[in-house]
C-alpha positions as CSV (number, residue, x, y, z in Angstrom):
1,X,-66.4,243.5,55.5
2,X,-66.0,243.2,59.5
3,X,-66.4,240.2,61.2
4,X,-67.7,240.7,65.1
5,X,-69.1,238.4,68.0
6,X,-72.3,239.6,68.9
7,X,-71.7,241.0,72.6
8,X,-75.9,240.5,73.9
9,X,-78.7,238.7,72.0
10,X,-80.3,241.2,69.7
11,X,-83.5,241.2,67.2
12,X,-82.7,240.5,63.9
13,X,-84.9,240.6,60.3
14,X,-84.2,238.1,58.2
15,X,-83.1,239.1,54.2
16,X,-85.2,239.3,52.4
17,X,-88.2,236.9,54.1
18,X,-88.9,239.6,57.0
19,X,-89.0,237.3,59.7
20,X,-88.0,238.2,62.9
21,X,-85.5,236.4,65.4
22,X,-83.1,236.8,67.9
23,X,-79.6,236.1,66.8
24,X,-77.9,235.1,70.3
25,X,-74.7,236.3,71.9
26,X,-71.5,235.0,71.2
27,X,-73.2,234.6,67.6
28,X,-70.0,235.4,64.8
29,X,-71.1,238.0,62.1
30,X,-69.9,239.4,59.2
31,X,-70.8,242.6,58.5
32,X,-71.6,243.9,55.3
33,X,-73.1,247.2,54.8
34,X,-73.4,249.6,57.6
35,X,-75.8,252.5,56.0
36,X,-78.3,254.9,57.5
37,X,-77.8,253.8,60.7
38,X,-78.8,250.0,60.3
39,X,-76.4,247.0,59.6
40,X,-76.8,244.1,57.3
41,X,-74.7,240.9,58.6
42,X,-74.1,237.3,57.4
43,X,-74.4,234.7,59.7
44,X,-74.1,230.8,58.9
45,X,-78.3,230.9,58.3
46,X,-78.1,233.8,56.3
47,X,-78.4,237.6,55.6
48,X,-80.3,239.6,58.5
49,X,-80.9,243.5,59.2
50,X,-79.8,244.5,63.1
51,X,-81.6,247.8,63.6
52,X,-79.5,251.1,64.9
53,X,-81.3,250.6,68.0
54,X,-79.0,247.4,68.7
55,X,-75.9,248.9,67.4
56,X,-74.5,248.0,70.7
57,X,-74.9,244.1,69.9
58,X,-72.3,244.4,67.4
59,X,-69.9,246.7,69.2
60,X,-71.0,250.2,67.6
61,X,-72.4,253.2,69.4
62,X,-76.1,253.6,69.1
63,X,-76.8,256.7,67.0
64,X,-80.1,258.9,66.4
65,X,-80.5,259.7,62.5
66,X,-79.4,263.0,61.8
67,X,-82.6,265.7,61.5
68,X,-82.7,268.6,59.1
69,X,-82.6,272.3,60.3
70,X,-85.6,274.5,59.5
71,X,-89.4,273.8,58.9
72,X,-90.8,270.7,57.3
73,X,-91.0,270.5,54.0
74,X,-90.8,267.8,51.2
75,X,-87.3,268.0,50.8
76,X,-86.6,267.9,54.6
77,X,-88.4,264.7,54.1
78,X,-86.9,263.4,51.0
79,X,-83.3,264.0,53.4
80,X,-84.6,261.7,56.2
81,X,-85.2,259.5,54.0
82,X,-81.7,259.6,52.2
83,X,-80.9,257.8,55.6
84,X,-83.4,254.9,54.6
85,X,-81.3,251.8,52.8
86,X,-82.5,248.4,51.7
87,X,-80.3,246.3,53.3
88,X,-78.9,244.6,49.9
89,X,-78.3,248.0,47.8
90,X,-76.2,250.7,49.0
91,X,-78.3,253.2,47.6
92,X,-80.5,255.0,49.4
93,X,-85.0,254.8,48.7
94,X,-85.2,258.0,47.3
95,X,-82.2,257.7,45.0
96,X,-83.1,254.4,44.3
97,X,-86.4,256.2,42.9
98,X,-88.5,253.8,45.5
99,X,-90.5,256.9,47.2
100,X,-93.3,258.0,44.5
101,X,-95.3,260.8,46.3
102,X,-94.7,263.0,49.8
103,X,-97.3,265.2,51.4
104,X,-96.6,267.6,54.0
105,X,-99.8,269.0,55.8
106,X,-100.2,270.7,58.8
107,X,-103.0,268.9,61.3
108,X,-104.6,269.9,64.6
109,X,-101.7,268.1,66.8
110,X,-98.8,269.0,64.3
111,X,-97.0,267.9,60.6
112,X,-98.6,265.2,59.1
113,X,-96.2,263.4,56.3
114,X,-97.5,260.8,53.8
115,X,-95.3,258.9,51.9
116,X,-96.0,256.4,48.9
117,X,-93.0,254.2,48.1
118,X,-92.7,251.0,46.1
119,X,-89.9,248.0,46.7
120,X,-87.9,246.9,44.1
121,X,-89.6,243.4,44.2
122,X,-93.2,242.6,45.1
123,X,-92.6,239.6,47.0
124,X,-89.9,241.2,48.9
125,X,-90.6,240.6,52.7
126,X,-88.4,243.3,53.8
127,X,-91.3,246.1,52.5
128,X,-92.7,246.3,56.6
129,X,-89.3,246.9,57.9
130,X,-87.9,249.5,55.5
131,X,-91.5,251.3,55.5
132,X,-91.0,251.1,59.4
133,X,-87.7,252.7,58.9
134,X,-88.8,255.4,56.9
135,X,-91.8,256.2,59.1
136,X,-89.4,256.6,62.3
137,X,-87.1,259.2,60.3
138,X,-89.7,261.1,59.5
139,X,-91.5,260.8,63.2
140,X,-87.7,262.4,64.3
141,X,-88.5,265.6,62.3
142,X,-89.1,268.1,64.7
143,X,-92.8,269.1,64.5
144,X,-93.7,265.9,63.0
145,X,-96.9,264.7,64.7
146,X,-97.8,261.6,62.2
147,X,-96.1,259.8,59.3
148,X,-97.7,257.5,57.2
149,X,-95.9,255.6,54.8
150,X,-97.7,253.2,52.4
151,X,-96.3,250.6,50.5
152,X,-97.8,250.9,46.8
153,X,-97.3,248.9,43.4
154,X,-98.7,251.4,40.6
155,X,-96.4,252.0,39.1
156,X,-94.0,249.2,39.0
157,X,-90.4,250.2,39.9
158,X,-88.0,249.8,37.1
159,X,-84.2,250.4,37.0
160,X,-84.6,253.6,35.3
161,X,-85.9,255.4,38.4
162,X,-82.9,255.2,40.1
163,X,-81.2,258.9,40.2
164,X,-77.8,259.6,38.5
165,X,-76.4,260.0,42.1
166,X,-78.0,256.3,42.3
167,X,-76.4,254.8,39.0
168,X,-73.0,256.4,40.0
169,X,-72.8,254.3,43.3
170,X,-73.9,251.1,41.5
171,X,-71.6,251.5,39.3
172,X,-74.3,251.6,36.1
């Protein structure tokens, strides 16, 4: 854990409501996971997300998520999304056995993805942002014209879809 000053205001979701608001500069932080490109903090009102895009805020160099060489396929996909993290598990969706189906068709403007996922809580209010998250990975595939990703509760996730990879890093 690193504790920082925010240098500028920056946009901040709240963990795990989903509310947005701006966390203001000068504003002390503890940072606590720092995966896929996003950061999850503590501040005195709580846990918030700070997106890569305001990297910057916290004294770290804005970076693009890393893209996959070659065409589009499901498992180019499924490595975009390796960069996707809830921001209270170090695991990634897919290996946290969150993303249920992936379609890859070619459309009339380009690669058309669909992704279902689930969350591992219903009444989790961080389900907009991560799907959000996911969606822009997959919109920096190259050739990627539209990406749709649904949030879905059939089935219900359980802890035995997490991957071994998964289990390893959580220590189960």
């Amino acid at each position: 854990m690193e504790t920082v000053e925010l240098t500028r205001d920056c946009e901040a979701v709240q963990i795990p409501g989903g509310d947005t608001i701006t966390l203001g500069k000068g504003t002390g932080v503890d940072i606590t996971q720092t995966l896929g490109g996003t950061y999850t903090v503590r501040a005195g009102m709580g846990l918030f997300r700070i997106g890569a895009q305001d990297a910057d805020a916290l004294g770290r160099e804005v970076t693009a998520a890393a893209g996959t060489d070659g065409p589009v396929t499901v498992e180019s996909v499924h490595a975009m999304l390796k960069q996707c993290y809830d921001p209270e598990i170090p695991v990634n969706i897919v290996d946290l056995g969150l993303v249920y189906d992936t379609a890859v068709d070619k459309g009339d403007d380009g690669i058309e993805v669909n992704v279902k996922m689930t969350l591992t809580a219903q009444g989790c209010g961080m389900g907009p942002t991560i799907a959000a998250d996911a969606q822009s990975k997959i919109l920096s595939l190259e050739g990627v014209a539209s990406a749709d990703v649904e949030i879905v509760w059939d089935p219900p996730w359980n802890q035995s879809m997490i991957s071994d990879e998964g289990r390893e890093t959580l220590g189960m």
